[in-house]
DRENTORKOL-3810 file (N, C-alpha, C; in nm, 4 decimals):
REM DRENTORKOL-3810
@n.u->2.3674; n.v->5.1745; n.w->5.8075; ca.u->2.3183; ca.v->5.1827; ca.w->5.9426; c.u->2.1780; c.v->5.2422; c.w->5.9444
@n.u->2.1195; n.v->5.1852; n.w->6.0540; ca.u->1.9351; ca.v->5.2809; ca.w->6.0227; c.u->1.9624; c.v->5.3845; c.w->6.1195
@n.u->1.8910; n.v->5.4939; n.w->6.0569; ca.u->1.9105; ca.v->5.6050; ca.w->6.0871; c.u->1.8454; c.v->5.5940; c.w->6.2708
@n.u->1.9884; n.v->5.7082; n.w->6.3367; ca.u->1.9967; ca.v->5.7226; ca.w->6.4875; c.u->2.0635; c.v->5.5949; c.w->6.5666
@n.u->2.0832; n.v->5.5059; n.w->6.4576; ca.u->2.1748; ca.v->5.3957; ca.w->6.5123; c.u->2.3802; c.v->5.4132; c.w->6.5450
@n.u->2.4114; n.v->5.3663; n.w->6.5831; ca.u->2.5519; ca.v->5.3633; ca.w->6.6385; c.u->2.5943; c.v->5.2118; c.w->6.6074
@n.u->2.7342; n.v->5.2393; n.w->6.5605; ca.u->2.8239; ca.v->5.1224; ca.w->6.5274; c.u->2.9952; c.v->5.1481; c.w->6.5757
@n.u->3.0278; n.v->5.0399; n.w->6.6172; ca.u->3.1633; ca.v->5.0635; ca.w->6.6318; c.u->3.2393; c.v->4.9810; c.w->6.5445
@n.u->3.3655; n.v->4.9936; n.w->6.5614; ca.u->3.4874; ca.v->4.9538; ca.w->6.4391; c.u->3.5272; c.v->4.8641; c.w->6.5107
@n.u->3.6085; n.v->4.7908; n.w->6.4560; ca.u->3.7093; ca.v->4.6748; ca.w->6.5681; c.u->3.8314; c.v->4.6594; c.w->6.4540
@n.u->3.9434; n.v->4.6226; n.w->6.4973; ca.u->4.0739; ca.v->4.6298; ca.w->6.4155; c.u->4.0261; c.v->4.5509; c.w->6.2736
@n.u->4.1280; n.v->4.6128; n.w->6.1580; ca.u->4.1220; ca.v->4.5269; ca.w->6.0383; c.u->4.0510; c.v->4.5911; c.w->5.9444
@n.u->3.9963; n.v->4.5456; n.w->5.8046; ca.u->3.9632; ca.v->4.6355; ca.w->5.7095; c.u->3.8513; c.v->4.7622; c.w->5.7705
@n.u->3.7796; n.v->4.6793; n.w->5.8193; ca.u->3.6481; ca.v->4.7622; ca.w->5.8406; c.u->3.6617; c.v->4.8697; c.w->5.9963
@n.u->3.8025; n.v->4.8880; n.w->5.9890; ca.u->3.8613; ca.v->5.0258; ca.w->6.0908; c.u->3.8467; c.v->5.1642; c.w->6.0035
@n.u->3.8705; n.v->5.1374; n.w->5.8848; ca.u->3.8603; ca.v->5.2665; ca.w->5.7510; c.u->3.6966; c.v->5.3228; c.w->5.7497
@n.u->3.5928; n.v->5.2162; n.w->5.8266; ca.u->3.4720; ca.v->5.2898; ca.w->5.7755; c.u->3.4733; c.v->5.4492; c.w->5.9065
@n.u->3.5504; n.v->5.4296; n.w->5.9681; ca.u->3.5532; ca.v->5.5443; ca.w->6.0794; c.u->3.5686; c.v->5.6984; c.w->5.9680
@n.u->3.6742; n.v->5.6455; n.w->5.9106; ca.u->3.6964; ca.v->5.7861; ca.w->5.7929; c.u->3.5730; c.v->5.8194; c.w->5.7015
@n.u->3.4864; n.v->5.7653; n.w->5.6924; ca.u->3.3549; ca.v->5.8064; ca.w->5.6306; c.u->3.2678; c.v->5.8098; c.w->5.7386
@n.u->3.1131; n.v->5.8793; n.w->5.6468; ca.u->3.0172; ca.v->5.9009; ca.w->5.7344; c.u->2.8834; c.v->5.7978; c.w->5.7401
@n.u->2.9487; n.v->5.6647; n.w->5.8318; ca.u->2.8607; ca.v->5.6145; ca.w->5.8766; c.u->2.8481; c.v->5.5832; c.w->5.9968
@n.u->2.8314; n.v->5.6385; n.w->6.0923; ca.u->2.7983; ca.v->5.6527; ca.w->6.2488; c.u->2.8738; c.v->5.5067; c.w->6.3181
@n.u->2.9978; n.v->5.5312; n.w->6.2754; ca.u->3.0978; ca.v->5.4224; ca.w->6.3392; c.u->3.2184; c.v->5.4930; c.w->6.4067
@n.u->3.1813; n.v->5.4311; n.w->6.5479; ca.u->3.3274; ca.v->5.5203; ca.w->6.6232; c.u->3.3527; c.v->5.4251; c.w->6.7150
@n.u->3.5118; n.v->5.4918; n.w->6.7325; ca.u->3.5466; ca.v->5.3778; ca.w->6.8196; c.u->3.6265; c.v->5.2511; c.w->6.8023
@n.u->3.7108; n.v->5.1770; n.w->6.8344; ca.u->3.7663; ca.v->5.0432; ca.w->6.7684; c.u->3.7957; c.v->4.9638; c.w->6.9127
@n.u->3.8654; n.v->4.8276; n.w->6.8754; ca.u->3.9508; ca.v->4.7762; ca.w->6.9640; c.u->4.0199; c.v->4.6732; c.w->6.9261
@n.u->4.0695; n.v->4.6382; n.w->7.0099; ca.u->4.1853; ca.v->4.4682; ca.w->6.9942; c.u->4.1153; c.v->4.4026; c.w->6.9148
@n.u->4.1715; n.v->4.2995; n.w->6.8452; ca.u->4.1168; ca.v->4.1876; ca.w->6.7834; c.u->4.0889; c.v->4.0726; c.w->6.8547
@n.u->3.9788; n.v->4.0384; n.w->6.8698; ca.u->3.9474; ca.v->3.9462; ca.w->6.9226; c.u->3.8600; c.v->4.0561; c.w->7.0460
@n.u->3.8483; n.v->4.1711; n.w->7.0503; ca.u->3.7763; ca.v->4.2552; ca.w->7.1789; c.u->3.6312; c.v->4.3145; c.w->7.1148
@n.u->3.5842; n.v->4.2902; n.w->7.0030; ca.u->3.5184; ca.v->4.3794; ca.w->6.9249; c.u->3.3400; c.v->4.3798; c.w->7.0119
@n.u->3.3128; n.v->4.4690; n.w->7.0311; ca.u->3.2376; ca.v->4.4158; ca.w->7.1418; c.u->3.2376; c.v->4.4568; c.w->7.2700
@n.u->3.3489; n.v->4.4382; n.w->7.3405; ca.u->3.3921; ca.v->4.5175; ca.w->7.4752; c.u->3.3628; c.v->4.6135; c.w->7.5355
@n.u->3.3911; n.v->4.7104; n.w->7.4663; ca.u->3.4151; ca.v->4.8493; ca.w->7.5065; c.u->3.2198; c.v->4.8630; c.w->7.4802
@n.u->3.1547; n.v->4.7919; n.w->7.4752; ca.u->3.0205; ca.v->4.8491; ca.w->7.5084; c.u->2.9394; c.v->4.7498; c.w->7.5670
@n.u->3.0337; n.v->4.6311; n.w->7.6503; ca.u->3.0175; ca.v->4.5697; ca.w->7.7807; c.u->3.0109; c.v->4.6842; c.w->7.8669
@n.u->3.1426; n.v->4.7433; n.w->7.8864; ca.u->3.1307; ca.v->4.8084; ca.w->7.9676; c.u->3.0629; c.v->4.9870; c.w->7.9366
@n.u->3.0194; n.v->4.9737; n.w->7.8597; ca.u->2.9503; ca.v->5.1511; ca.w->7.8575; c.u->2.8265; c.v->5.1036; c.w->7.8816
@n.u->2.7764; n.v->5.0306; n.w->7.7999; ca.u->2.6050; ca.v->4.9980; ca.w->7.8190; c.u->2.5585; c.v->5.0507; c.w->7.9317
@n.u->2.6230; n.v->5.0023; n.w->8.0708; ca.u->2.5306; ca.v->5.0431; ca.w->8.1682; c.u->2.5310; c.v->5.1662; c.w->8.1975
@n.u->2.5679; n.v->5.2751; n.w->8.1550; ca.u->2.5960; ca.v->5.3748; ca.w->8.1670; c.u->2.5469; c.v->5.5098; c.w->8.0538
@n.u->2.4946; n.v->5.4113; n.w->8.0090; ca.u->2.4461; ca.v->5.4916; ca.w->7.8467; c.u->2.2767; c.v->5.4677; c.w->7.8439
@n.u->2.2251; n.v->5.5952; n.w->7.7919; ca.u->2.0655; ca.v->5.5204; ca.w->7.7728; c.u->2.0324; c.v->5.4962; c.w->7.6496
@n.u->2.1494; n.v->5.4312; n.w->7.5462; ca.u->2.1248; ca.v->5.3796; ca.w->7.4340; c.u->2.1124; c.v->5.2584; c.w->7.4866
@n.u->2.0109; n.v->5.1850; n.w->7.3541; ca.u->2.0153; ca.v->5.0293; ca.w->7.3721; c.u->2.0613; c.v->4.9465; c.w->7.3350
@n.u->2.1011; n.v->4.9724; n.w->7.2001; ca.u->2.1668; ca.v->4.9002; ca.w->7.1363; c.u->2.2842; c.v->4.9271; c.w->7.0278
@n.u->2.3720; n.v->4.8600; n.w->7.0321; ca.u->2.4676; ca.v->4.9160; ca.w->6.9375; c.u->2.5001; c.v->4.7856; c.w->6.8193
@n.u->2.5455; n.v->4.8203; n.w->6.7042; ca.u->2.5935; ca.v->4.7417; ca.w->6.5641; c.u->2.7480; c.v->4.7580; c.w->6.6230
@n.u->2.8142; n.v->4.6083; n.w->6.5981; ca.u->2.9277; ca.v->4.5875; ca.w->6.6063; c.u->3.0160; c.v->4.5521; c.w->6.4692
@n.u->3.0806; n.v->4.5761; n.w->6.4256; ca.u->3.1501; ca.v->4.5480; ca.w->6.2900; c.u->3.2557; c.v->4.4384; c.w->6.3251
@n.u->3.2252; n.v->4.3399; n.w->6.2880; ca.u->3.3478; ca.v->4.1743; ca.w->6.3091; c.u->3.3908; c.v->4.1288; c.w->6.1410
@n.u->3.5146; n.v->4.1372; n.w->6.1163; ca.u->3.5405; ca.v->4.0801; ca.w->6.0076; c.u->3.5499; c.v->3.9734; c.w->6.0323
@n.u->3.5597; n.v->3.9019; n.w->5.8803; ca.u->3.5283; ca.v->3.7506; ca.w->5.8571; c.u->3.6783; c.v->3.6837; c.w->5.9588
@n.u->3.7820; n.v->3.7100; n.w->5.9300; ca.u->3.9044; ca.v->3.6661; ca.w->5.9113; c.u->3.9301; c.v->3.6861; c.w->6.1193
@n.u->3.8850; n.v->3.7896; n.w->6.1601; ca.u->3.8894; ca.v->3.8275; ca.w->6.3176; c.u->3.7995; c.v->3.7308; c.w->6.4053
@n.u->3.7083; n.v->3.6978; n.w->6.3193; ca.u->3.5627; ca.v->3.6207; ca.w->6.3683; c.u->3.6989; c.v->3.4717; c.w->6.4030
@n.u->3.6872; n.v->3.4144; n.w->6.3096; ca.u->3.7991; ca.v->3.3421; ca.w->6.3046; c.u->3.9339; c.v->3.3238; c.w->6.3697
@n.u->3.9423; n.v->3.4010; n.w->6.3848; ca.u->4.0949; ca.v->3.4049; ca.w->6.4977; c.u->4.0363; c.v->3.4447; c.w->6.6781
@n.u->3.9670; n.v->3.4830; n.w->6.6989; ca.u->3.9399; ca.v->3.5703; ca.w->6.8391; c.u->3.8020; c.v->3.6170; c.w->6.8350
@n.u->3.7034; n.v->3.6689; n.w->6.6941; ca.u->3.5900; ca.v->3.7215; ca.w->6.7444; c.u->3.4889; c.v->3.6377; c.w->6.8293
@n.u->3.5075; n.v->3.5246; n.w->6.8198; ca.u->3.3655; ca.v->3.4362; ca.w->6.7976; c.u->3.4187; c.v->3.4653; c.w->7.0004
@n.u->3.5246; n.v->3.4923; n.w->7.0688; ca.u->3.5279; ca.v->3.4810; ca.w->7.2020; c.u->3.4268; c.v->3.6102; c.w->7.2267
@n.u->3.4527; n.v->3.7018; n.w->7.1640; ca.u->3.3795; ca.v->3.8432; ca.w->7.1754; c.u->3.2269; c.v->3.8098; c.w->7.1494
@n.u->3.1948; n.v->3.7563; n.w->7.0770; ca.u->3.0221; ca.v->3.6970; ca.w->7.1093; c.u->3.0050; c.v->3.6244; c.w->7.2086
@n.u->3.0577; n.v->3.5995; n.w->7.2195; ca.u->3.0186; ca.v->3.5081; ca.w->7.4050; c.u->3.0492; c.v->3.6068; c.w->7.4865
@n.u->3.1707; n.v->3.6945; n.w->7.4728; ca.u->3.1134; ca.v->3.8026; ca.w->7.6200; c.u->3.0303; c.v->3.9031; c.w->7.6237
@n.u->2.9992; n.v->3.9118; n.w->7.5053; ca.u->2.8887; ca.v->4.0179; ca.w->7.4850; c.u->2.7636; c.v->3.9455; c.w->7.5214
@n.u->2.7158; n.v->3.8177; n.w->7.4595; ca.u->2.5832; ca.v->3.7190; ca.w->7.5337; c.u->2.6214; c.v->3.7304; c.w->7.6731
@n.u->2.7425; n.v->3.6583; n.w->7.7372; ca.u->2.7210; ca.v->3.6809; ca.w->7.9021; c.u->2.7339; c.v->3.7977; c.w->7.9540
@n.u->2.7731; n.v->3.9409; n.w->7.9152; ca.u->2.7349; ca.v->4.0526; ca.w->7.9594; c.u->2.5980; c.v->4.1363; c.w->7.9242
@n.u->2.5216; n.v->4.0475; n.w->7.9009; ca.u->2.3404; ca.v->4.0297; ca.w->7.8295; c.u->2.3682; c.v->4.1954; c.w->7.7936
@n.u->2.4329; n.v->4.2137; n.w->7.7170; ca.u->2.4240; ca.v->4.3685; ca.w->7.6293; c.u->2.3478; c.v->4.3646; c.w->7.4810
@n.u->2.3106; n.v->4.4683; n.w->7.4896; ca.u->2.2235; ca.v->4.4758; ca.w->7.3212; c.u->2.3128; c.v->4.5148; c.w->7.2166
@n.u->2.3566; n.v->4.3560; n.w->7.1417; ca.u->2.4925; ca.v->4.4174; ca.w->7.0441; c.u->2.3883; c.v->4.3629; c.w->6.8859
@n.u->2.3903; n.v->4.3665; n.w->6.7647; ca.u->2.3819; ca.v->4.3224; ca.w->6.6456; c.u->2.5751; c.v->4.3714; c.w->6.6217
@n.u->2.5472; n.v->4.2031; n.w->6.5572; ca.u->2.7097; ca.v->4.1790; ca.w->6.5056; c.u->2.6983; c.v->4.1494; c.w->6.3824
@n.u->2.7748; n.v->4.2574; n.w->6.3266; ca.u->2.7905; ca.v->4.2598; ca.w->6.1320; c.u->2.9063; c.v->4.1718; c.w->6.1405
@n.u->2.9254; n.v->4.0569; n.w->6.0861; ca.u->3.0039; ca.v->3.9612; ca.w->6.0169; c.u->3.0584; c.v->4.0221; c.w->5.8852
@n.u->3.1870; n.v->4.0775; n.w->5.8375; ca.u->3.1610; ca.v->4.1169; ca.w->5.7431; c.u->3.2872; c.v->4.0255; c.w->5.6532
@n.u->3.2387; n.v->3.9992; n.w->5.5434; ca.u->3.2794; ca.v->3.8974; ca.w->5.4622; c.u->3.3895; c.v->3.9305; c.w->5.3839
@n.u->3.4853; n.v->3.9490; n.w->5.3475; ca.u->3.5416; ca.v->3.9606; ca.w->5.2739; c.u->3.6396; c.v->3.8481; c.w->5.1927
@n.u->3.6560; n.v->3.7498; n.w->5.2446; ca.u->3.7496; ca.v->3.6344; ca.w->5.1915; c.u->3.8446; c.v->3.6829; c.w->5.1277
@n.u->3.8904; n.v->3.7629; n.w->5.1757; ca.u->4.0781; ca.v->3.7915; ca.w->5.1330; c.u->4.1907; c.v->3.7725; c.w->5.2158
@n.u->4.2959; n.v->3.7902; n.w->5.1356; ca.u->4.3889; ca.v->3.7834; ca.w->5.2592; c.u->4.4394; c.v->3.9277; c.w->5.2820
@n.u->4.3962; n.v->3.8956; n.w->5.4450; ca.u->4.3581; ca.v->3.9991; ca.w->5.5229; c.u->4.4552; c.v->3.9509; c.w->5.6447
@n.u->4.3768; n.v->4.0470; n.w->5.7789; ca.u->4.4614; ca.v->4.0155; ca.w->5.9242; c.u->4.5334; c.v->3.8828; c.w->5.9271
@n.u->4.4155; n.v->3.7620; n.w->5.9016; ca.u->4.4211; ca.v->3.6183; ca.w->5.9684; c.u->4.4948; c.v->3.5555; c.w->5.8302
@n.u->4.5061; n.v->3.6289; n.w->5.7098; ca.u->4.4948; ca.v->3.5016; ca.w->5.5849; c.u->4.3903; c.v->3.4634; c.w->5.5289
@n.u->4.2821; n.v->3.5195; n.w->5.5319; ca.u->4.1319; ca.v->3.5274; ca.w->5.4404; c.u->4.0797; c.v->3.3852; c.w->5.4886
@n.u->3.9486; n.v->3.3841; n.w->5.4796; ca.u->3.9169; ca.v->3.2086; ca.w->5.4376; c.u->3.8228; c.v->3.1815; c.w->5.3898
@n.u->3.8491; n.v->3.0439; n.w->5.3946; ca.u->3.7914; ca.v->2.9745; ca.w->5.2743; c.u->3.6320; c.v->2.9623; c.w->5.2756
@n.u->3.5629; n.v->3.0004; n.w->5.1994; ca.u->3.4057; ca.v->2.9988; ca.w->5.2031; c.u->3.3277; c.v->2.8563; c.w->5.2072
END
């Protein structure tokens, strides 16, 4: 993360980075990853936040969570994060 930045967790492997120290807090539903800073944004005078989406969530439900985050015009960067295992969904195929 660059330093003074904020990230949140969303269900699935990359819920464990909360237990270390990289400025990730926070989680939600699968397929919600994203959400929960629809609705804080306006309320926060941060601008932007890093979202953590695994590969396998992206795939089942995330890709809905990028579209409500574009139509709730919020400042998200979305980490895709790759793992191709079997995971939540059953890993996939590259």
């Amino acid at each position: 993360m660059p330093e003074a930045s904020r990230a949140y967790a969303g269900i699935g492997c990359h819920f464990m980075v909360q237990w270390m120290d990289r400025e990730t807090t926070g989680f939600t539903h699968m397929g919600g990853e994203g959400a929960n800073w629809i609705g804080e944004a306006q309320f926060s005078t941060r601008e932007h936040i890093f979202q953590n989406l695994g590969d396998g969530t992206y795939n089942h439900s995330g890709v809905q969570a990028i579209r409500a985050a574009f139509g709730g015009k919020c400042e998200h960067s979305y980490k895709i994060l790759l793992n191709d295992a079997v995971a939540m969904t059953g890993g996939q195929a590259q």
